[in-house]
N, C-alpha and C positions, 0 to 999 in steps of 0.2 A: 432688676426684673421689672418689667412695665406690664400694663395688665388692661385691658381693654371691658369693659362690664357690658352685659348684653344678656338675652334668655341664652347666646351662645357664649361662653367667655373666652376670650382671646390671651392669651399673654405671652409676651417673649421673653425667653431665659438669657441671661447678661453673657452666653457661648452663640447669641441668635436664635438658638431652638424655638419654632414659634409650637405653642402650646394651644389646643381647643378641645374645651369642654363641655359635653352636652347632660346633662344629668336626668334620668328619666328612672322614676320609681314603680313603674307599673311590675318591674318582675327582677326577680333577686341577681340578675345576668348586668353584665359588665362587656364591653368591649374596647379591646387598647389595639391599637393601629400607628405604624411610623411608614409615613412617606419621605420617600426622598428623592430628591429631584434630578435624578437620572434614568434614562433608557436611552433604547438606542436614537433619539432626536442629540446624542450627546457622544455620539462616535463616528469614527472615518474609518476611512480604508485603512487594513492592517489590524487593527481591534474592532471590527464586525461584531456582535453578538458578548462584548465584554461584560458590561452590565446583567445580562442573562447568567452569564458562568459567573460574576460574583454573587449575584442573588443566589443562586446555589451552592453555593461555598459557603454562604453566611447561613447554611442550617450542619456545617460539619464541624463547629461545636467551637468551644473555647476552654483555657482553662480550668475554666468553673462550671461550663456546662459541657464535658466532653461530646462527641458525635452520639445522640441515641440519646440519652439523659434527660435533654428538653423533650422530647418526642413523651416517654414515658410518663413525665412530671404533670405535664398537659393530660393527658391519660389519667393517670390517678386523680386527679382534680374533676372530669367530666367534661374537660375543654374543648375546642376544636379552633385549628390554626390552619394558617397556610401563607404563600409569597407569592409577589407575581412581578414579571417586567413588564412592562409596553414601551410604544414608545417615546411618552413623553415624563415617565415615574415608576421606579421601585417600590414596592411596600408590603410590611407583612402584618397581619394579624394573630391576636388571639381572642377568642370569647368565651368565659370560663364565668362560674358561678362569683357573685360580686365580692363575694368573701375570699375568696383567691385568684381575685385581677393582680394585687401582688408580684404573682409568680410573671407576669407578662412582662410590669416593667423592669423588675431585674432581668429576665431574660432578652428582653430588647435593647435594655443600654449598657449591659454586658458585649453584644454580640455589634452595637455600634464602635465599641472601641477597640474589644479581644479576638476577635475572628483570629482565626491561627492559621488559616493557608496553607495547612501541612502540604509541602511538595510532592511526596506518592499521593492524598486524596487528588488536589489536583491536579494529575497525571488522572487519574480512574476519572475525576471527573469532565475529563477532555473527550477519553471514551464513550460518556454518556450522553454529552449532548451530541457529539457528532451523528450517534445513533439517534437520537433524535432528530435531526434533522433530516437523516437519510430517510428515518421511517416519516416522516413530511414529503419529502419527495414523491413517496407513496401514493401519495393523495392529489388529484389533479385541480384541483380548488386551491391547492397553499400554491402548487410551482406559477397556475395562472397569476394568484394574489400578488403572489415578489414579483414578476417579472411586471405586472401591470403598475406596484408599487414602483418600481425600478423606473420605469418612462416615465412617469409622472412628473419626479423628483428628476434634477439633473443639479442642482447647485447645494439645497438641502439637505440634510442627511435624513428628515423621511425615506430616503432615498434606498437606507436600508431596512432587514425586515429586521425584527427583536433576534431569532435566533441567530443572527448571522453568516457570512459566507462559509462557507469549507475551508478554503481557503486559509482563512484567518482562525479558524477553530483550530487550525491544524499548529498551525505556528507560533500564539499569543505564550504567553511563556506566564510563568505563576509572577515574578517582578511585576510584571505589566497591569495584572488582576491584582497585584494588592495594591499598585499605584493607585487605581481607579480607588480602590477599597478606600484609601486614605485620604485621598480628594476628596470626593463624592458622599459617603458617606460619613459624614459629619453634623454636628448638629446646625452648623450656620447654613445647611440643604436641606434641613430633615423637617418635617413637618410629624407630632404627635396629637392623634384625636383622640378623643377618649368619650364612649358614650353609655349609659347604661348607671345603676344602682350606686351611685355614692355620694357622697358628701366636697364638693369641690375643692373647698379649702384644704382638706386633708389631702386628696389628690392633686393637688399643685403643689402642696408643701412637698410631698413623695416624690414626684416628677423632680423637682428642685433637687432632693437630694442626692436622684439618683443618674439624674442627668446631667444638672446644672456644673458637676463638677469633667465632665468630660470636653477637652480643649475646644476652641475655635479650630477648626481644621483649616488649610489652608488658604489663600486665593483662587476663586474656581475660574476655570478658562472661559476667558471671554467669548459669548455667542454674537455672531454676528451674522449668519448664514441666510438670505432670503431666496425665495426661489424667484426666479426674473419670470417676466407674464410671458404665458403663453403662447404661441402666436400661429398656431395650429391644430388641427385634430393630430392625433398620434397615435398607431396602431403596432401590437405587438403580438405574435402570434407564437403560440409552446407547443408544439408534438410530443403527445406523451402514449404512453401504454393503455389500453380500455378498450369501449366500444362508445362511448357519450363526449359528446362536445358540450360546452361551459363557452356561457356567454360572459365576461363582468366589464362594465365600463367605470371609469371615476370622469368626474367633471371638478375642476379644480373649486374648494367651497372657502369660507372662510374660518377662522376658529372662532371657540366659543365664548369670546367677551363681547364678537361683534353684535350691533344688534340685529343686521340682517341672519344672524342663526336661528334666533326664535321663528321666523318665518320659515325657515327652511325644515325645522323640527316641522310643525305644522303640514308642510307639503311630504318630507319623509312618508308622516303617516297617512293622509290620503293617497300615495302612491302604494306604500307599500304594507301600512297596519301599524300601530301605534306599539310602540318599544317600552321599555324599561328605563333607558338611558343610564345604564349602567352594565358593567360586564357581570355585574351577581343580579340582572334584573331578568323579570321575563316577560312576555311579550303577548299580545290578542292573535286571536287566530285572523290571517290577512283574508281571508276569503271573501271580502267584501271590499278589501283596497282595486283598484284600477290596474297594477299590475296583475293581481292574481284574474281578473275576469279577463283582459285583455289577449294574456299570457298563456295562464293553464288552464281555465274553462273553455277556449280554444284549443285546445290541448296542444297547443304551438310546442309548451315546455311542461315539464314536471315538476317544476317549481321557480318562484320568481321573487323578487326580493328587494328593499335598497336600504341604505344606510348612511344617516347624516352622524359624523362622528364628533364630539365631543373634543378638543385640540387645544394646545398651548398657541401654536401656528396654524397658519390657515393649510386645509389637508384635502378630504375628499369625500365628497358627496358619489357614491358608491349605486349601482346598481348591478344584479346580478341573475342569470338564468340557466336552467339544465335544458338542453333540447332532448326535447322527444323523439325518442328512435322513429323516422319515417319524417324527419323535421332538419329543416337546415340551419345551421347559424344564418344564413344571408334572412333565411325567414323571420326567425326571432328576433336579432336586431332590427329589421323593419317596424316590426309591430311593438318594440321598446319604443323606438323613436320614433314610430307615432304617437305614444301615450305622450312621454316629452314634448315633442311639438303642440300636443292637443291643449297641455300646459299653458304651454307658450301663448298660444292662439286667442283663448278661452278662457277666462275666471271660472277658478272651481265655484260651485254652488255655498251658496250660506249655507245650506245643511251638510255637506261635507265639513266647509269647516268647524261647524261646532261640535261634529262628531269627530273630527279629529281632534280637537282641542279636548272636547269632556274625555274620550280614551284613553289620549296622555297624560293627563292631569292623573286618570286613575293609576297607570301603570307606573307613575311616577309617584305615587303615593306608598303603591304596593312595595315598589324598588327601595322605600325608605321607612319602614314599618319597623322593625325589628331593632334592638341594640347594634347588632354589628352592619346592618344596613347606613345605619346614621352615622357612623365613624365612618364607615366608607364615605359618603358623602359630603361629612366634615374639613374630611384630608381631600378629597379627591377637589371639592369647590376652591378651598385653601390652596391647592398645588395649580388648577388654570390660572386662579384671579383673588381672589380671595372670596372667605367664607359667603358674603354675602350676595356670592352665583347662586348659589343653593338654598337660599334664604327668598330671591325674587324673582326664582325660575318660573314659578308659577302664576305671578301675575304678569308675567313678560308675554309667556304664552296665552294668557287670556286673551292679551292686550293688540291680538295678530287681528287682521283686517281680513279678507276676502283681496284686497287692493297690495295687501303688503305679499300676498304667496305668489301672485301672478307677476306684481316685479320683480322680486327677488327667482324667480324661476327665468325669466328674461335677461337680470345680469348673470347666473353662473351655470346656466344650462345652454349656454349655448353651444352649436357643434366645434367651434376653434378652441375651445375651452376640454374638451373631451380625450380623455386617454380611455381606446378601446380593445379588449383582450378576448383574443379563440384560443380556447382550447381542441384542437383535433386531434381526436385521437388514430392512434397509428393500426390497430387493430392487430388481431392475434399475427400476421404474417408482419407486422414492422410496415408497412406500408399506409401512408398515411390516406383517410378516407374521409367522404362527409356520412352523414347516418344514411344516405340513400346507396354505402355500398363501392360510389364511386373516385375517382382521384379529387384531390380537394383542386382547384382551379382556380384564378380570379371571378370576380365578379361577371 
């Protein structure tokens, strides 16, 4: 076991497990968190959405903790838990009062090595995601998101979405789900944060005992996947059921160890309002970003949006729009892509940017307040690059120019760099319309 000393401590177990500890005694709460280093950035065609149905499989129990048992335990204790996929990590928590964090990590390095795969659960739970997906269908925002995901990616496997195709939900077979189970979820992928009321030493002796003996699992499959440069705009367009068209473009961005992200977090938030930068974070109200006056103070759209994401790989700088009944996409996309070009053209103001800097800094503050905030952010820094993403996020952002948001919007805002997505919808008779009523047309 090797052991790294910091205000964070780092250490790796002799199975790889890398271990991080944040200790904070302000309140009697505990947070234990296990990432691992799979989603769907780590599946093809055939096993679509694998990762998603093992994540849900690993809460239908073990030996030791049959299906329902951990739920309740959690429960009597005053806990609260949950999982997620994306697409670049698995991971689940719990946060429970600090005198029964305990029960977390027997229950997560139980269920790292005991998952039982009962073949009727998963059968039942083949039924459930599919139903999930369909009820996604539903919604014209996820079929635009795949389908715009979908062109983006052509060599990558960004290329798919977390939940998966039909397709492959239909056909993946329980073998195939505990393969993944026994590759992937091991301790030489897994990453454990741990943050909140205790004493470290104890807590890495406990770790050690309850982890440390679970094997190396095996060789993981080699990544090699890049996605080749772009060498065009690219438009994809989805007919769906409604009365409202959906605007969303991506422009290809880079991930988050490069240093042109920090600029682009910066620009994010003068375009669109300053974030969380995390999926448990929340966010200022935009109504003073450039999209939202450009956008919906013209009441071009009903809402307007963009999104610099967070990435192992380089992914998508994301912009998004509802048009306003009596409003066209041809309209909306214009006045998107004039804000962009105005980008381009123009250095934001020094007072944009420090108001976009002090914003984020705040929500970025807020986003990691808590016990279970800071385990999230422990694993999640740990799983891009390592812990100290999250440790120098804040002076990287400070450290953005006026000079650095207008180049960096110059190299990955350009129009040949853009995948752009309509949603029109078909309206009550099946026939496809723009919001003025009439046949949708070229340009």
């Amino acid at each position: 076991m090797t052991e790294q000393k910091s205000a964070i401590r780092k250490t790796t177990l002799d199975n790889g497990l890398t271990v991080l500890t944040r200790e904070m005694h302000h309140a009697p709460v505990a947070s234990f968190w296990v990432w691992y280093r799979v989603g769907s950035r780590n599946e093809h065609a055939g096993i679509t959405g694998i990762s998603h149905w093992v994540e849900h499989m690993l809460f239908k129990g073990t030996p030791t903790y049959p299906q329902g048992e951990f739920d309740k335990a959690v429960a009597r204790e005053g806990g609260m838990f949950n999982g997620m996929t994306w697409i670049d990590f698995t991971t689940y928590f719990e946060t429970l009062p600090s005198d029964r964090i305990d029960l977390a990590l027997r229950v997560e390095s139980d269920r790292m090595a005991n998952a039982i795969f009962d073949p009727a659960e998963t059968d039942l739970e083949r039924t459930v995601i599919i139903s999930e997906r369909q009820g996604n269908e539903n919604d014209p925002n996820f079929l635009l998101s795949e389908a715009l995901q979908a062109a983006s990616f052509q060599a990558h496997s960004y290329h798919h979405s977390v939940i998966g195709w039909q397709c492959d939900l239909e056909t993946m077979t329980r073998e195939q789900l505990y393969s993944h189970y026994r590759t992937f979820y091991a301790p030489n992928n897994a990453i454990v944060a741990v943050a909140g009321d205790f004493e470290s030493d104890a807590m890495l002796a406990r770790i050690n005992e309850l982890f440390g003996c679970i094997p190396h699992g095996p060789a993981l499959p080699p990544f090699t996947a890049q996605e080749p440069q772009q060498r065009g705009e690219r438009r994809v367009t989805v007919e769906g059921p409604g009365t409202t068209s959906y605007l969303e473009v991506g422009y290809r961005a880079p991930r988050a160890t490069d240093p042109d992200f920090y600029p682009l977090v910066v620009l994010d938030s003068i375009l669109g309002g300053a974030k969380g930068m995390s999926m448990m974070g929340s966010r200022t109200s935009n109504r003073s970003s450039r999209l939202y006056k450009a956008l919906v103070e013209t009441e071009l759209a009903a809402d307007a949006d963009c999104t610099m994401t967070s990435t192992i790989d380089p992914y998508l700088f994301s912009f998004s729009a509802t048009v306003r009944h009596g409003h066209t996409l041809q309209e909306v996309e214009a006045a998107l892509f004039a804000e962009i070009q105005r980008v381009l053209d123009e250095p934001v103001t020094q007072q944009e940017l420090d108001k976009a800097i002090k914003q984020t800094r705040a929500q970025f503050a807020y986003s990691s307040e808590s016990v279970t905030d800071q385990g999230y952010w422990l694993g999640f820094s740990e799983l891009l690059a390592e812990v100290g993403w999250f440790e120098s996020f804040l002076d990287r952002l400070s450290a953005v120019t006026v000079a650095d948001v207008q180049r960096v919007a110059q190299v990955y805002l350009q129009p040949k760099l853009r995948t752009v997505g309509w949603y029109t919808p078909t309206g009550d008779d099946g026939q496809a319309t723009d919001d003025d009523g009439g046949e949708v047309g070229g340009e």
